[in-house]
C-alpha positions as CSV (number, residue, x, y, z in Angstrom):
1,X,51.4,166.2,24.3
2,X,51.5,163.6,22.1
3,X,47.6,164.3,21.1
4,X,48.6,167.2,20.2
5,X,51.8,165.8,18.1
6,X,49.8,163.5,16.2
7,X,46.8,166.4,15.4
8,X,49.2,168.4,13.3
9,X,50.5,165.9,11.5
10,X,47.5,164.6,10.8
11,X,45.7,167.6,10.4
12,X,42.8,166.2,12.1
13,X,40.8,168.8,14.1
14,X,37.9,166.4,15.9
15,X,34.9,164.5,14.9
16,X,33.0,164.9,12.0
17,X,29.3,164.7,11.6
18,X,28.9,161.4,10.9
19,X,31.0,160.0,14.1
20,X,29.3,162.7,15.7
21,X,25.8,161.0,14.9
22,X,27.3,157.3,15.4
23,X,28.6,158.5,18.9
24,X,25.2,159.7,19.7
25,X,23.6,157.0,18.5
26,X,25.9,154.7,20.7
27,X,25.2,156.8,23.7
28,X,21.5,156.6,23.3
29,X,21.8,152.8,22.5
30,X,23.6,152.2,25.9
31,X,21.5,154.8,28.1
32,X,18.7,152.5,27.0
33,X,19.8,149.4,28.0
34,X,21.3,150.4,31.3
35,X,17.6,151.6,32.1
36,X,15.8,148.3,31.0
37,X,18.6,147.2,33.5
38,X,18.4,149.4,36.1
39,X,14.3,149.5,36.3
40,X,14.1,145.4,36.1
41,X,12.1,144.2,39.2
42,X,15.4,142.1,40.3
43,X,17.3,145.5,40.3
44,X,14.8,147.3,42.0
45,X,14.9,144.7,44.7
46,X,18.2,144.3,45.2
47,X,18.7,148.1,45.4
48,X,16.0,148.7,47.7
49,X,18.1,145.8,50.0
50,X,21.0,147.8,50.0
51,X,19.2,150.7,51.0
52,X,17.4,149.3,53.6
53,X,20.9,148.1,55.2
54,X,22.4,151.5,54.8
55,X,19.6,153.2,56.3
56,X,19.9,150.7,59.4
57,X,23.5,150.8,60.1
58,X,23.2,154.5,60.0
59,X,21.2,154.7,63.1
């Protein structure tokens, strides 16, 4: 409610192109580093650990 409040007083519609681009840009940035992260050996290996434990404590 109050979204919509401020929109018509500001008269501001949404994001332009340009935050548009820098939100894209952001995403990509972070989507990157979560997969250095997420495919690092350590990660690997500790996932694998938990799935190995799930896998034997459900039968």
């Amino acid at each position: 409610m109050a979204v919509r409040r401020w929109s018509r007083i500001c008269g501001d519609r949404g994001m332009s192109t340009a935050e548009y681009a820098v939100g894209t840009i952001a995403a990509a940035a972070f989507a990157g580093v979560l997969f250095k992260i997420v495919t690092s050996a350590q990660v690997k290996s500790l996932l694998l650990q938990i799935i190995e434990k799930a896998l034997k404590v459900a039968g």
